[in-house]
PyMOL Python script that loads the backbone (N, CA, C, O; Angstrom):
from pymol import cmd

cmd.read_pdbstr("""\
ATOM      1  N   UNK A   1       0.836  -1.164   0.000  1.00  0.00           N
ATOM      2  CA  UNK A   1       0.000   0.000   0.000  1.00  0.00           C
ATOM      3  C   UNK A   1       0.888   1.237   0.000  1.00  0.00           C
ATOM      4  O   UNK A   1       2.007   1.054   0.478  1.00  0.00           O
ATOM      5  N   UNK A   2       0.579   2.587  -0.488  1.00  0.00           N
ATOM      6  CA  UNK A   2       1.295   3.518  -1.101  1.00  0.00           C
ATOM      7  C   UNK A   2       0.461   4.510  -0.261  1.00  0.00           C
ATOM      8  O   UNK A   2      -0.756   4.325  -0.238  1.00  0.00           O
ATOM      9  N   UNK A   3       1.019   5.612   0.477  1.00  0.00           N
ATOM     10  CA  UNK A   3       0.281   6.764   1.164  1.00  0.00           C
ATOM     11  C   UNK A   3       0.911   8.144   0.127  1.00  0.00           C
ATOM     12  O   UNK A   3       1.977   8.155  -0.487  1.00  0.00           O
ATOM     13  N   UNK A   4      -0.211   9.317   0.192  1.00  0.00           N
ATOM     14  CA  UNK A   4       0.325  10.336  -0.201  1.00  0.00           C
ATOM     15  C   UNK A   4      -0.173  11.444   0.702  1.00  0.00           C
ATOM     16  O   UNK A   4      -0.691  11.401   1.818  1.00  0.00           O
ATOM     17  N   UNK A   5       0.201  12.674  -0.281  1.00  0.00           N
ATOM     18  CA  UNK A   5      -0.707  13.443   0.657  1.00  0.00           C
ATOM     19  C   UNK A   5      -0.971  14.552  -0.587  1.00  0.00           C
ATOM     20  O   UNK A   5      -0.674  14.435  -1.776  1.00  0.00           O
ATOM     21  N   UNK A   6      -1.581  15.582   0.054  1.00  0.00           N
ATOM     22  CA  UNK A   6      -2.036  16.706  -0.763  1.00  0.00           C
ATOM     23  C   UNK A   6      -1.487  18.129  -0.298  1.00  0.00           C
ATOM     24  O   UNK A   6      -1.774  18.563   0.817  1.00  0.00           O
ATOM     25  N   UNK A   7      -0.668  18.858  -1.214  1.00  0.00           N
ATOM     26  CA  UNK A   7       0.001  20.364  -0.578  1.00  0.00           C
ATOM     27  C   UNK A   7      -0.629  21.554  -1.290  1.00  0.00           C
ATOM     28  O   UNK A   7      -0.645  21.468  -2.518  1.00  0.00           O
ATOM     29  N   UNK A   8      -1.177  22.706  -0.713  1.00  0.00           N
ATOM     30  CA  UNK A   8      -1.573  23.751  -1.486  1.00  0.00           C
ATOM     31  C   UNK A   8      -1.100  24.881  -1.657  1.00  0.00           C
ATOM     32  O   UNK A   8      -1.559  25.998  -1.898  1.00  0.00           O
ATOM     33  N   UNK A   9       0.632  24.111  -1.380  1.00  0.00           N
ATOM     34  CA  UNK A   9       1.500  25.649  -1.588  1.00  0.00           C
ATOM     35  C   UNK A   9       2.473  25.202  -0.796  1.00  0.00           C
ATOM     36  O   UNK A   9       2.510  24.165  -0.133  1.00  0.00           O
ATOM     37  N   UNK A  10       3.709  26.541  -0.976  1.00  0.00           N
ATOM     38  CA  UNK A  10       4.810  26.876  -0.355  1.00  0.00           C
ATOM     39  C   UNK A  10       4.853  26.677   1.512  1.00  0.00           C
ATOM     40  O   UNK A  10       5.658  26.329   2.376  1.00  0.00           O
ATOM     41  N   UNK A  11       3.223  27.220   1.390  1.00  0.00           N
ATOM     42  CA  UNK A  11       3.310  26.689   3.106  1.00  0.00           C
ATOM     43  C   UNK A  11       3.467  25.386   3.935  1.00  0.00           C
ATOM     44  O   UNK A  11       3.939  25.250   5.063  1.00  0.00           O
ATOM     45  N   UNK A  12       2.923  24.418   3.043  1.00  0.00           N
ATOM     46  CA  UNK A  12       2.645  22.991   3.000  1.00  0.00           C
ATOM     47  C   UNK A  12       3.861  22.432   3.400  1.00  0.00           C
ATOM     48  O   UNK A  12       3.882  21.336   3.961  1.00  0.00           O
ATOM     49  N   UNK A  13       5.245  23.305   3.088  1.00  0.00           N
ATOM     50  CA  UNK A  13       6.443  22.395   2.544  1.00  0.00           C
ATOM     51  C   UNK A  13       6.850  21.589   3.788  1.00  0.00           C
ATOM     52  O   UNK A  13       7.096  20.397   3.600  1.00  0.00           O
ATOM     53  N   UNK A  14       6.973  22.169   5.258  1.00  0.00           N
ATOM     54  CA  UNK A  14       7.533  21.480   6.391  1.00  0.00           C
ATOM     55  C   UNK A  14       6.334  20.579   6.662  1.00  0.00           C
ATOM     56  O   UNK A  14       6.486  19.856   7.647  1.00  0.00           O
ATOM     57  N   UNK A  15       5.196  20.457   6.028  1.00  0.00           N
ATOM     58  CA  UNK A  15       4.359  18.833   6.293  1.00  0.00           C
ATOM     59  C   UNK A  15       4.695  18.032   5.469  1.00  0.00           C
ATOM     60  O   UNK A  15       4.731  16.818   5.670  1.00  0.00           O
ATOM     61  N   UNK A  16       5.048  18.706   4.216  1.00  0.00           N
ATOM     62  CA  UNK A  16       5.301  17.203   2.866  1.00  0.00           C
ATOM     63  C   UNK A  16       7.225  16.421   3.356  1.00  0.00           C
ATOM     64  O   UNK A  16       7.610  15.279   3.106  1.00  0.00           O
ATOM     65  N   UNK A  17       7.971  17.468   4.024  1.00  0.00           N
ATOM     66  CA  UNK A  17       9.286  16.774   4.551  1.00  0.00           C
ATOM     67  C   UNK A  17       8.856  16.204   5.714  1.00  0.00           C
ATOM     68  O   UNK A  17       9.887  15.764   6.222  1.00  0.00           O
ATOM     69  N   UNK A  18       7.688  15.885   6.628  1.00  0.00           N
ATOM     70  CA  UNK A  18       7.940  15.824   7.322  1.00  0.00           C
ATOM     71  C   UNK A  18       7.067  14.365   7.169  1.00  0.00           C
ATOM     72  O   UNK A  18       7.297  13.457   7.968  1.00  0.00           O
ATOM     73  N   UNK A  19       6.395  14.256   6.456  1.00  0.00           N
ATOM     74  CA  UNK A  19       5.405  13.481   5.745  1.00  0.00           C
ATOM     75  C   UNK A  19       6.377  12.280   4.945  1.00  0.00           C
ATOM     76  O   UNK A  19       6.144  11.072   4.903  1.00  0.00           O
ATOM     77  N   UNK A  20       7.258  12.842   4.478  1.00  0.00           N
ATOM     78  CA  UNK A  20       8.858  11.820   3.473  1.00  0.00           C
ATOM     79  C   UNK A  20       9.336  11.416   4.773  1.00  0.00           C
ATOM     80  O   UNK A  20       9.809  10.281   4.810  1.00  0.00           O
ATOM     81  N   UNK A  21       9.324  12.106   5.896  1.00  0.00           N
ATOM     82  CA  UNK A  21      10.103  10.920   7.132  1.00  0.00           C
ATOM     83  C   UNK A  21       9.663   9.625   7.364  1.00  0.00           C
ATOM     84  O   UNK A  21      10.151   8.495   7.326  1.00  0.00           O
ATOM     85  N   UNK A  22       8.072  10.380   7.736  1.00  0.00           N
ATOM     86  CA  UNK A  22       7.026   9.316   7.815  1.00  0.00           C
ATOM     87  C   UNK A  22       6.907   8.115   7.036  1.00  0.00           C
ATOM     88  O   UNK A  22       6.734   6.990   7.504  1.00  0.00           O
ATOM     89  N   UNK A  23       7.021   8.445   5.702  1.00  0.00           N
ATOM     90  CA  UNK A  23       7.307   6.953   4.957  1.00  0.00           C
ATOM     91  C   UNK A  23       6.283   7.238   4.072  1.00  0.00           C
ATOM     92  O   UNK A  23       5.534   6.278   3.891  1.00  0.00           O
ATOM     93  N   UNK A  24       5.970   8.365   3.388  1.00  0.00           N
ATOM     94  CA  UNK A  24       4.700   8.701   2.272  1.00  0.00           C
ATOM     95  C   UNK A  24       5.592   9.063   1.339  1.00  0.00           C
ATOM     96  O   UNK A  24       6.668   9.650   1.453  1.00  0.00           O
ATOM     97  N   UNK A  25       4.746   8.442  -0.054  1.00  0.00           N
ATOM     98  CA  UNK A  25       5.525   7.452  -0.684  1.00  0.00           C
ATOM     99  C   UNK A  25       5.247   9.048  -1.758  1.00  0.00           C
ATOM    100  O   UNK A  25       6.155   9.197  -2.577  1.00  0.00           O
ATOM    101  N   UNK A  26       4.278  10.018  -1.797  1.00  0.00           N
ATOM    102  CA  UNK A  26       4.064  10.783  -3.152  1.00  0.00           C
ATOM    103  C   UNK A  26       3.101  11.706  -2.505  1.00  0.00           C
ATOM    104  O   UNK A  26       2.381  11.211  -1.638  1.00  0.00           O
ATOM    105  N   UNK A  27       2.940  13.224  -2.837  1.00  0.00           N
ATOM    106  CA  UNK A  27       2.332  13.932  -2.867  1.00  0.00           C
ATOM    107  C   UNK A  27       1.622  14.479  -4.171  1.00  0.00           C
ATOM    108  O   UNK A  27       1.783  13.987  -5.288  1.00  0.00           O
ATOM    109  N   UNK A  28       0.728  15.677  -3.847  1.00  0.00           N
ATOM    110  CA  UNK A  28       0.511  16.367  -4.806  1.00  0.00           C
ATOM    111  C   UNK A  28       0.302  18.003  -4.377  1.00  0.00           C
ATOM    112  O   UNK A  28      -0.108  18.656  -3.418  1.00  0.00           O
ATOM    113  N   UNK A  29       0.761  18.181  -5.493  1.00  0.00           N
ATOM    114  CA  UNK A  29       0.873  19.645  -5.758  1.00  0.00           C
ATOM    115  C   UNK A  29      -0.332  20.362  -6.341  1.00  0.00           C
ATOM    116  O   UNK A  29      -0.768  19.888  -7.390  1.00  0.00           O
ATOM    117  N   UNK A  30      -0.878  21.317  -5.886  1.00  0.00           N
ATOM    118  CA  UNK A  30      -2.079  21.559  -6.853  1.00  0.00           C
ATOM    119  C   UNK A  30      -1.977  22.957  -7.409  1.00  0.00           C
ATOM    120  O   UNK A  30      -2.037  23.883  -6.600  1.00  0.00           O
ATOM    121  N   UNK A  31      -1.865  23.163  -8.398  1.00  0.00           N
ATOM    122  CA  UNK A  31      -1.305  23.627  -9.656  1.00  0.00           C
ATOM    123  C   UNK A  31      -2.540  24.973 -10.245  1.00  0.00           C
ATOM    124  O   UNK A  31      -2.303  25.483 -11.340  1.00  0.00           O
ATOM    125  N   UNK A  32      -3.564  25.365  -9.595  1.00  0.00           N
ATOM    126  CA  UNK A  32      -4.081  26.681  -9.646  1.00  0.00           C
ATOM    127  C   UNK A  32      -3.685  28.015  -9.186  1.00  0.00           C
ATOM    128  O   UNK A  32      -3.770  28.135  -7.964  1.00  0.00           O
ATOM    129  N   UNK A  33      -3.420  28.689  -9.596  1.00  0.00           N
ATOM    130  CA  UNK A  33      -3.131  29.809  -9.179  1.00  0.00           C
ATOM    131  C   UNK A  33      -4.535  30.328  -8.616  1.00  0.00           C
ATOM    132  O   UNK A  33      -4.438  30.815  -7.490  1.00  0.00           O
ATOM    133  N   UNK A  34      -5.687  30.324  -9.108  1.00  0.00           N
ATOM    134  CA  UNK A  34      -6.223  31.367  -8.623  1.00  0.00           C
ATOM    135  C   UNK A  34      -6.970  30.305  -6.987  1.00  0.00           C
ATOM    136  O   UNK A  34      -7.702  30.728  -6.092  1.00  0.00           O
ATOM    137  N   UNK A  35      -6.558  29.305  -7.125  1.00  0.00           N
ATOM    138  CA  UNK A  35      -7.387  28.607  -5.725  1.00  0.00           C
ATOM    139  C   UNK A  35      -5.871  28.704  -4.577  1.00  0.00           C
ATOM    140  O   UNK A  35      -5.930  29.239  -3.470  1.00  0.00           O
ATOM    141  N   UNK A  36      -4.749  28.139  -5.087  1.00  0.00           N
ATOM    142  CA  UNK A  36      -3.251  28.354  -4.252  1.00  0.00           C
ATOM    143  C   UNK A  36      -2.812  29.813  -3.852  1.00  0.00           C
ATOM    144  O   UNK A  36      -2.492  29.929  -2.669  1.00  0.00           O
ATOM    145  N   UNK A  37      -2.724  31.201  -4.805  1.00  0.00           N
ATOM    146  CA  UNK A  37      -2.089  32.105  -4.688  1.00  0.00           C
ATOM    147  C   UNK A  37      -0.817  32.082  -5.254  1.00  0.00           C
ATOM    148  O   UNK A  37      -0.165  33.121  -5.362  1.00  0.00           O
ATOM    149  N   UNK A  38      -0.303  30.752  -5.713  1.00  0.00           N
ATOM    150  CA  UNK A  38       0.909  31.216  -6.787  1.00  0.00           C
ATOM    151  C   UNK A  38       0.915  29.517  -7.610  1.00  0.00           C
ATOM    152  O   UNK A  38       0.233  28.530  -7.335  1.00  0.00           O
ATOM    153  N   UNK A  39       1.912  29.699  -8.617  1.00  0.00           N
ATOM    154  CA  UNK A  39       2.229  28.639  -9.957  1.00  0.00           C
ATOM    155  C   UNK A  39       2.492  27.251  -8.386  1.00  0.00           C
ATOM    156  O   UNK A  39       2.779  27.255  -7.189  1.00  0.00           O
ATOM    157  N   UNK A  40       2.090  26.112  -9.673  1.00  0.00           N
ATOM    158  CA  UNK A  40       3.010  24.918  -8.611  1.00  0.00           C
ATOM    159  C   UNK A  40       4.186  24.904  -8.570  1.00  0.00           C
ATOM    160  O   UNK A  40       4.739  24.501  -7.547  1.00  0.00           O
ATOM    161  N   UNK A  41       5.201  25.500 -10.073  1.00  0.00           N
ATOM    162  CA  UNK A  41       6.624  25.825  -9.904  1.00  0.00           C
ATOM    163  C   UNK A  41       7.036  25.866  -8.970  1.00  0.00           C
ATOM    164  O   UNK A  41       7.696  25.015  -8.374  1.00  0.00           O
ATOM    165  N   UNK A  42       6.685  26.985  -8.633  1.00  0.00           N
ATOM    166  CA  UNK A  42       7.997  27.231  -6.995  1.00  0.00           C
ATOM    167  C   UNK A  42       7.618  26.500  -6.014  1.00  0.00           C
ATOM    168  O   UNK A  42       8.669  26.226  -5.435  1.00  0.00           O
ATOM    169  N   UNK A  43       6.989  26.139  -5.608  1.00  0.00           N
ATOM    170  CA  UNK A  43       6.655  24.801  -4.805  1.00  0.00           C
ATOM    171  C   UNK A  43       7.057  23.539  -4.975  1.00  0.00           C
ATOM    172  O   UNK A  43       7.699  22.924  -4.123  1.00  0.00           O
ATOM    173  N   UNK A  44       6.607  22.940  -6.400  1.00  0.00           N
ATOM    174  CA  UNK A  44       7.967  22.080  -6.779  1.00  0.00           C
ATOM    175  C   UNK A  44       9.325  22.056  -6.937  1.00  0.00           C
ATOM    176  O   UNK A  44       9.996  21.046  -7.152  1.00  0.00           O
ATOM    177  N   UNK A  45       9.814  23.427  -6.803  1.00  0.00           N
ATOM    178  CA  UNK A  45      11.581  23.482  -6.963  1.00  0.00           C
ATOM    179  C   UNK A  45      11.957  23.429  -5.874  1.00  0.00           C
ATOM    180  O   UNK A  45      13.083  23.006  -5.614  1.00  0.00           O
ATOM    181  N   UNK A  46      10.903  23.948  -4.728  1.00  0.00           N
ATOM    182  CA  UNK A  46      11.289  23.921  -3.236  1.00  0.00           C
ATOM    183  C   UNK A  46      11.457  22.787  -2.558  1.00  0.00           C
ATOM    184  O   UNK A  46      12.379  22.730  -1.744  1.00  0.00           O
ATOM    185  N   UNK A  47      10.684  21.776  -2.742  1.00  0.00           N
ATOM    186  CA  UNK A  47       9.998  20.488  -2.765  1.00  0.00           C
ATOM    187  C   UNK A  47      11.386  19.633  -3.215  1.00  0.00           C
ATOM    188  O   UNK A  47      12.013  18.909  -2.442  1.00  0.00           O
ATOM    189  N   UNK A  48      11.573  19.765  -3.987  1.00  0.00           N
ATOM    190  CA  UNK A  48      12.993  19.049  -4.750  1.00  0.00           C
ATOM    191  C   UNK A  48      14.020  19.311  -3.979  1.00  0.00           C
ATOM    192  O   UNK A  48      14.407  18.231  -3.532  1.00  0.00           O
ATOM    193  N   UNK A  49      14.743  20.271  -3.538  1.00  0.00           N
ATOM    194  CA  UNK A  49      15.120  20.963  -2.496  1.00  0.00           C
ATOM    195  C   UNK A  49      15.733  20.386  -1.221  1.00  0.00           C
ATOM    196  O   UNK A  49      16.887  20.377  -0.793  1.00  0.00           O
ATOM    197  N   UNK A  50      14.102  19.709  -0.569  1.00  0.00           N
ATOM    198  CA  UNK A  50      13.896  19.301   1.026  1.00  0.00           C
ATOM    199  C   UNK A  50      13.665  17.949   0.598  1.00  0.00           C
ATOM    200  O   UNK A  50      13.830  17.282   1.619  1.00  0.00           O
ATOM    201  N   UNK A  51      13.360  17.136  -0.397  1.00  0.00           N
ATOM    202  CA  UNK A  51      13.344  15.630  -0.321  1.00  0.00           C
ATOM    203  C   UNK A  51      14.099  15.063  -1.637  1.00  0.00           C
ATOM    204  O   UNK A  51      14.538  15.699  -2.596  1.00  0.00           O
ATOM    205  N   UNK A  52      14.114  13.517  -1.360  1.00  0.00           N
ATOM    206  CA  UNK A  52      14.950  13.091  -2.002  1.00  0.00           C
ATOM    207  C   UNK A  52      14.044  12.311  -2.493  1.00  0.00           C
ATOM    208  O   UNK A  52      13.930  12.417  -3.714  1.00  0.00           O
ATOM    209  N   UNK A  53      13.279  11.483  -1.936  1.00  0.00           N
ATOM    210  CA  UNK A  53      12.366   9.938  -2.196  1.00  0.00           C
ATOM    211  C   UNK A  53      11.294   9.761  -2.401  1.00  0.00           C
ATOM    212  O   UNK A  53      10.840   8.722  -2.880  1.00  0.00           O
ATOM    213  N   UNK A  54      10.522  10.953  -2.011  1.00  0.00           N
ATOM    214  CA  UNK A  54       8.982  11.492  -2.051  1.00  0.00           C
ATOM    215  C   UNK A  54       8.617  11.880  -3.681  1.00  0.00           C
ATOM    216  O   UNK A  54       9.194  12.771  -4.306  1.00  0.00           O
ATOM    217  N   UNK A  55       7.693  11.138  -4.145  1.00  0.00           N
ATOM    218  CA  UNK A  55       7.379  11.585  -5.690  1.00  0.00           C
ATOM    219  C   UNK A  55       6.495  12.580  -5.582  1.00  0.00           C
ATOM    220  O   UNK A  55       5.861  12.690  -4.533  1.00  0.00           O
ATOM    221  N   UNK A  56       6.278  13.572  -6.756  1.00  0.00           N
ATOM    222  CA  UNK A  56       5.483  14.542  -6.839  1.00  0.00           C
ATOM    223  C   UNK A  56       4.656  14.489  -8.100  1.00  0.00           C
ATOM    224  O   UNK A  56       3.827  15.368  -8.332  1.00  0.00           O
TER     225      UNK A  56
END
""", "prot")
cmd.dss("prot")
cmd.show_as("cartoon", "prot")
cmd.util.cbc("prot")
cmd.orient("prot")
């Protein structure tokens, strides 16, 4: 069985590393600007960043 989780931004980031300790295997990024407040870009470069093993 495979756990993920769901991030709605830059703020998200110290739950999705903290979430890759835990042993969750993939997140997601959600990719609206007008529901997030900015692109998924920078959230994914940040994301890349703080984990190594966690898929996005």
């Amino acid at each position: 069985m495979e756990f993920g989780l769901s991030a709605g931004g830059i703020s998200h980031l110290d739950q999705i590393v903290e979430a890759k300790e835990l042993g969750y295997d993939f997140c997601w990024v959600g990719d609206s600007p007008m529901l997030f407040g900015i692109p998924c870009w920078p959230t994914l470069a940040l994301l890349a960043t703080k984990t190594m093993r966690i898929l996005t």
